[in-house]
N, CA, C and O atoms as a GROMACS GRO file, in nm:
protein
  268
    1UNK      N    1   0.568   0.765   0.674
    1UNK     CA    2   0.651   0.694   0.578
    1UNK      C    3   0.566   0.663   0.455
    1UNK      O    4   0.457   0.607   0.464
    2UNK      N    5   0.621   0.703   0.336
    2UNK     CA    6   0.533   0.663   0.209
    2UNK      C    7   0.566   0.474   0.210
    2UNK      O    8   0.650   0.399   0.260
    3UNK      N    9   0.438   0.460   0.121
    3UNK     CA   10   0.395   0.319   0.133
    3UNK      C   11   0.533   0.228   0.046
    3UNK      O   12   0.565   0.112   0.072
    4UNK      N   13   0.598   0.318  -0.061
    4UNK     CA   14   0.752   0.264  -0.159
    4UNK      C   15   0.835   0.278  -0.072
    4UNK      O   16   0.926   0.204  -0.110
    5UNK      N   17   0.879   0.344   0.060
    5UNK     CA   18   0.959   0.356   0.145
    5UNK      C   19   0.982   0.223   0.218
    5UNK      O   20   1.069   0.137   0.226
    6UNK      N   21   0.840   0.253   0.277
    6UNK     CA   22   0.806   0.103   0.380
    6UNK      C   23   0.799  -0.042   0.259
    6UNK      O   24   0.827  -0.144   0.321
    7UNK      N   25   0.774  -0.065   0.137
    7UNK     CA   26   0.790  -0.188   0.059
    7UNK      C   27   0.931  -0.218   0.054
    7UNK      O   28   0.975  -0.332   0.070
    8UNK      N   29   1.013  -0.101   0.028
    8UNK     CA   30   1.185  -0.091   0.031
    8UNK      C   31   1.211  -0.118   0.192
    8UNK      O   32   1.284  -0.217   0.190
    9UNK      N   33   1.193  -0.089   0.307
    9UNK     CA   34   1.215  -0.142   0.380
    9UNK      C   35   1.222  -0.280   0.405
    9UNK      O   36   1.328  -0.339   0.426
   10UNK      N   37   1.093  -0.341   0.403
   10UNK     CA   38   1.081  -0.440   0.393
   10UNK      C   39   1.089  -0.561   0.287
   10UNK      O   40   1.040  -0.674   0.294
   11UNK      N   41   1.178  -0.492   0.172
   11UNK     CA   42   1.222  -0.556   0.110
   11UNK      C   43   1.107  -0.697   0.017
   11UNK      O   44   1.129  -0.817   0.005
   12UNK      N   45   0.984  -0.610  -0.036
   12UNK     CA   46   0.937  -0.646  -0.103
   12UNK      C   47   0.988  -0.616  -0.267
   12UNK      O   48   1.047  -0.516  -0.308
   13UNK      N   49   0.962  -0.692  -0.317
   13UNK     CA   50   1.028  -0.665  -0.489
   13UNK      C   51   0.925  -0.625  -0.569
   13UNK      O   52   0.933  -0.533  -0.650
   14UNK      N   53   0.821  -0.698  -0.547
   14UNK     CA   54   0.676  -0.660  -0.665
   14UNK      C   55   0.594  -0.591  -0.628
   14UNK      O   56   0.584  -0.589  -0.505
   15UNK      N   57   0.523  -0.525  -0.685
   15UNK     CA   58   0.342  -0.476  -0.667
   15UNK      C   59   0.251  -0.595  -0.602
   15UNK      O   60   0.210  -0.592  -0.486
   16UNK      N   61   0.224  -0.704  -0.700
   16UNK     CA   62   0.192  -0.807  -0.625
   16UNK      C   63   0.232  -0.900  -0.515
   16UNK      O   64   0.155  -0.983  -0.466
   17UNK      N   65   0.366  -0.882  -0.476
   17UNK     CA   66   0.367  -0.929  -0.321
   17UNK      C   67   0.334  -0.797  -0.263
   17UNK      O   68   0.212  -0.791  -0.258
   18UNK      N   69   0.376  -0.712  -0.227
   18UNK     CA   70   0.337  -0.604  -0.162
   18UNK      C   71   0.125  -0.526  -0.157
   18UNK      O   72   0.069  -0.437  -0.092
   19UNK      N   73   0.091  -0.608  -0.245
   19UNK     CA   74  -0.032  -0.636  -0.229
   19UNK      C   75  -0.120  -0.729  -0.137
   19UNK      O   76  -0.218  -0.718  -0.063
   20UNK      N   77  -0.010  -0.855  -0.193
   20UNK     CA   78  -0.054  -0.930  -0.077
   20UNK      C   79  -0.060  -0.925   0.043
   20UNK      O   80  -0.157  -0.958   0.111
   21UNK      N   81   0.114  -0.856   0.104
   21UNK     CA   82   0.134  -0.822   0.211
   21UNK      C   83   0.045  -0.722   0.264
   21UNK      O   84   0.057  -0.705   0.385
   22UNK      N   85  -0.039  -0.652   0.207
   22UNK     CA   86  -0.105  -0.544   0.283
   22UNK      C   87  -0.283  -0.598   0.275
   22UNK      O   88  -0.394  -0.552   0.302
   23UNK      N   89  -0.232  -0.698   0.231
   23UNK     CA   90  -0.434  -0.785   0.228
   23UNK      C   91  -0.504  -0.755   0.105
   23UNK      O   92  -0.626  -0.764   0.088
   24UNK      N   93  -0.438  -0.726   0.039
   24UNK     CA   94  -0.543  -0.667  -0.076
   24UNK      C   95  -0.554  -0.719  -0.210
   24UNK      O   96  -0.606  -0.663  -0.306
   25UNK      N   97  -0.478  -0.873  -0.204
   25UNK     CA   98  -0.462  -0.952  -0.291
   25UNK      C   99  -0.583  -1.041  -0.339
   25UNK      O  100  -0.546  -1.115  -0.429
   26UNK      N  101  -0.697  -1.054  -0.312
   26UNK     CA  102  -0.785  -1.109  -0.369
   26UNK      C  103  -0.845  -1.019  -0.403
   26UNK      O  104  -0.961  -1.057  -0.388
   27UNK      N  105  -0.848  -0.874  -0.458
   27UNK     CA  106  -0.933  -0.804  -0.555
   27UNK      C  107  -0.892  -0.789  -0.683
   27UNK      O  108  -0.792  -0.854  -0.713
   28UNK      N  109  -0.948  -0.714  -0.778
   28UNK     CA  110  -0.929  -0.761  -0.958
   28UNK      C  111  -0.830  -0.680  -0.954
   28UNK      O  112  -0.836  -0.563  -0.914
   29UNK      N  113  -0.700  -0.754  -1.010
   29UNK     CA  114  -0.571  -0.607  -0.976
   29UNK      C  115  -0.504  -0.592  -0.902
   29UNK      O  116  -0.432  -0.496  -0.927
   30UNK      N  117  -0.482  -0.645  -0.800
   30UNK     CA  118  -0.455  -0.559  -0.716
   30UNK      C  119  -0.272  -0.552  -0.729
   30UNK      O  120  -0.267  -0.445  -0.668
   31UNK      N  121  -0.187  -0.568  -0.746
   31UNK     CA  122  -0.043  -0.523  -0.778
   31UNK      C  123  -0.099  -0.356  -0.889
   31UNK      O  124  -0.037  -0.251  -0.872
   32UNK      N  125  -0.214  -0.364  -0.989
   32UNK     CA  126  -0.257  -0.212  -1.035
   32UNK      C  127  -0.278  -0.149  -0.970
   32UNK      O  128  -0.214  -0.043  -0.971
   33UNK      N  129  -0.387  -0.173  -0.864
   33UNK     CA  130  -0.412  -0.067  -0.766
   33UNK      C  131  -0.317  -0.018  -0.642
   33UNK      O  132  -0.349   0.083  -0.581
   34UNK      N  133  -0.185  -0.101  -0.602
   34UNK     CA  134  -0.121  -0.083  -0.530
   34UNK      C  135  -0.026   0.044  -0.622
   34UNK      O  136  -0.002   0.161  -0.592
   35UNK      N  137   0.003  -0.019  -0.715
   35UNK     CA  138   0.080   0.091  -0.812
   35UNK      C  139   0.064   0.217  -0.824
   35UNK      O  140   0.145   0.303  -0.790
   36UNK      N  141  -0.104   0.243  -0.902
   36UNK     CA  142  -0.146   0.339  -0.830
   36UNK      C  143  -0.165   0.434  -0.726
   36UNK      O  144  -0.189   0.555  -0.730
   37UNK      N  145  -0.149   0.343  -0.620
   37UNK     CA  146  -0.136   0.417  -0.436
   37UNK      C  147  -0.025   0.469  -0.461
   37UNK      O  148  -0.034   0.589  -0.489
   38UNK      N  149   0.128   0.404  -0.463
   38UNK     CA  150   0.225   0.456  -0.454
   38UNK      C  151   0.266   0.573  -0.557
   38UNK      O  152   0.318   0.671  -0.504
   39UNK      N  153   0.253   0.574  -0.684
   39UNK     CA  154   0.280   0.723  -0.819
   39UNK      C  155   0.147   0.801  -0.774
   39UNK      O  156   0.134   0.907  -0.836
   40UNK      N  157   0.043   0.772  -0.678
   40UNK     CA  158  -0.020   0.901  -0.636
   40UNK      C  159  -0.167   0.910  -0.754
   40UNK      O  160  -0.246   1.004  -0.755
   41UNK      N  161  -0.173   0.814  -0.826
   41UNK     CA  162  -0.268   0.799  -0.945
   41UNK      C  163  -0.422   0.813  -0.881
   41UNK      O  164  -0.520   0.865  -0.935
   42UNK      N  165  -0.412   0.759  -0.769
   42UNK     CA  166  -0.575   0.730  -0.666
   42UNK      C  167  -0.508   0.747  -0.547
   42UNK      O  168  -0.387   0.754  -0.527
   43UNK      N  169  -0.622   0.753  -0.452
   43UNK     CA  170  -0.582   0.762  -0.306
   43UNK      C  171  -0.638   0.617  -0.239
   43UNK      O  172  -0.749   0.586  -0.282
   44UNK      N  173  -0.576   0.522  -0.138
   44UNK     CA  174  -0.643   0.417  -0.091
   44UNK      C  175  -0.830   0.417  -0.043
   44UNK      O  176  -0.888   0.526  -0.036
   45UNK      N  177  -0.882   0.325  -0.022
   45UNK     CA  178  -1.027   0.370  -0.003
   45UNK      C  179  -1.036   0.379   0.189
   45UNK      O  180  -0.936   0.384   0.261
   46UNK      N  181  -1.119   0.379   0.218
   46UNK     CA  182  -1.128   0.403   0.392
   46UNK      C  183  -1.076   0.256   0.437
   46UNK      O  184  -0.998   0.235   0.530
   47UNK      N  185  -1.146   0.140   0.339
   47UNK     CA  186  -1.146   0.029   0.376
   47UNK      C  187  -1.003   0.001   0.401
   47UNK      O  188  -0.954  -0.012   0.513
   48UNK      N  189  -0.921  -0.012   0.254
   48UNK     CA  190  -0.775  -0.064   0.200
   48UNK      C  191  -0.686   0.043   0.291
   48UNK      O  192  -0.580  -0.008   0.328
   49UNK      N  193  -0.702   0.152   0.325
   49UNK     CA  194  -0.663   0.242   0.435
   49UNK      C  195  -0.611   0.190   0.578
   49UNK      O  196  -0.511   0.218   0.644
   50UNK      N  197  -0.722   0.097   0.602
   50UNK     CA  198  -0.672   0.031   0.720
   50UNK      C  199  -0.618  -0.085   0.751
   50UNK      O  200  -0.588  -0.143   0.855
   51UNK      N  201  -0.611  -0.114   0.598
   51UNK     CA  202  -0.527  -0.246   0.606
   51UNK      C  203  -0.394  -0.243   0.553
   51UNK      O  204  -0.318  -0.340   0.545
   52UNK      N  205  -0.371  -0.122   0.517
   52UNK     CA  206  -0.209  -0.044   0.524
   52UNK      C  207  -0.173   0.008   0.673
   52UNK      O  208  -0.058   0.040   0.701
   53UNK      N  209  -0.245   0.014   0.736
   53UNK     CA  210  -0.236   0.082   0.845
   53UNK      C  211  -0.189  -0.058   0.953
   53UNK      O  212  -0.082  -0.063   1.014
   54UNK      N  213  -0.308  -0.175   0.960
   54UNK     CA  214  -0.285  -0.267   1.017
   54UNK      C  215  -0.140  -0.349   0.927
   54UNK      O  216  -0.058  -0.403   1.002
   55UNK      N  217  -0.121  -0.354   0.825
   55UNK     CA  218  -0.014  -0.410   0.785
   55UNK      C  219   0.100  -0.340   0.808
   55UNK      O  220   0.178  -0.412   0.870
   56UNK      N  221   0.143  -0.241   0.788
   56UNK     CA  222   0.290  -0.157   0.841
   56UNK      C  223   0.309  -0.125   0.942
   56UNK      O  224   0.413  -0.064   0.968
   57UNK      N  225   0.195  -0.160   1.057
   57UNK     CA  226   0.233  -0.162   1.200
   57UNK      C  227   0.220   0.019   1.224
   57UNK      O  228   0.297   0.086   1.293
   58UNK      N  229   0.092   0.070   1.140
   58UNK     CA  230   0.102   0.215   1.154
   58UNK      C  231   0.190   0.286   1.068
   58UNK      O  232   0.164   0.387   1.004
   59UNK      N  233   0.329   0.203   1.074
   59UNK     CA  234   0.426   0.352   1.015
   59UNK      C  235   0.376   0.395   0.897
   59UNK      O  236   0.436   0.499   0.868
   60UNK      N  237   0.262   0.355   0.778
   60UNK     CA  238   0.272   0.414   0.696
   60UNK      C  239   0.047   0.427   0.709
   60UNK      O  240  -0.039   0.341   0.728
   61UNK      N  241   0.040   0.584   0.686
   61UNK     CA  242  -0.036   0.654   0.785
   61UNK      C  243  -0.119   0.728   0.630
   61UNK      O  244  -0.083   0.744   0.514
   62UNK      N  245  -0.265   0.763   0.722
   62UNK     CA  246  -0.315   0.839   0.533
   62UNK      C  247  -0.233   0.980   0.492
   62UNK      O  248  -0.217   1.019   0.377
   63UNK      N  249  -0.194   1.031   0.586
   63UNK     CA  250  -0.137   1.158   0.577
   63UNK      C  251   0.000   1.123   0.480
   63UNK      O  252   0.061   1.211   0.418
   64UNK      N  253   0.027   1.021   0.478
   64UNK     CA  254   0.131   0.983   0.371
   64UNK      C  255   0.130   0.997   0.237
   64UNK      O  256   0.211   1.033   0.151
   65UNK      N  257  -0.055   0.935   0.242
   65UNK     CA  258  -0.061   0.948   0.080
   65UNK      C  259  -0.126   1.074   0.027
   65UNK      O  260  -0.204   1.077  -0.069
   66UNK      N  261  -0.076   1.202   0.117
   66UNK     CA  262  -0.145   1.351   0.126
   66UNK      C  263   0.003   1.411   0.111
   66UNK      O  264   0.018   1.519   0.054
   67UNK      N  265   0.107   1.342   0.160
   67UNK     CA  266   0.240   1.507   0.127
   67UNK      C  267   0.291   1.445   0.012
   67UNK      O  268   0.379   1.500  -0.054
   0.00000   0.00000   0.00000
């Protein structure tokens, strides 16, 4: 599941909640860098990787941000 799929699921509205929700809210940006993940601009790092992973309960996987 792409990571805009699973935010629409779960019915997040912003970059910055959906940042938060995935832990990644205390770095410089981060609703930018989430933005980024999703239009494909950067790829998540190994770290922020697994905290998409631990936050969507898996469904949204690195191979996601690869098709």
């Amino acid at each position: 599941m792409k990571l805009d799929d699973w935010q629409k699921l779960e019915n997040i509205k912003t970059f910055d909640e959906l940042a938060k929700r995935l832990g990644v809210g205390n770095k410089n940006n981060p609703s930018t860098l989430v933005r980024n993940w999703i239009v494909g601009k950067v790829k998540p790092s190994p770290t922020n990787m697994k905290l998409i992973i631990q936050a969507t309960d898996g469904k949204v996987s690195p191979n996601d941000f690869y098709s």
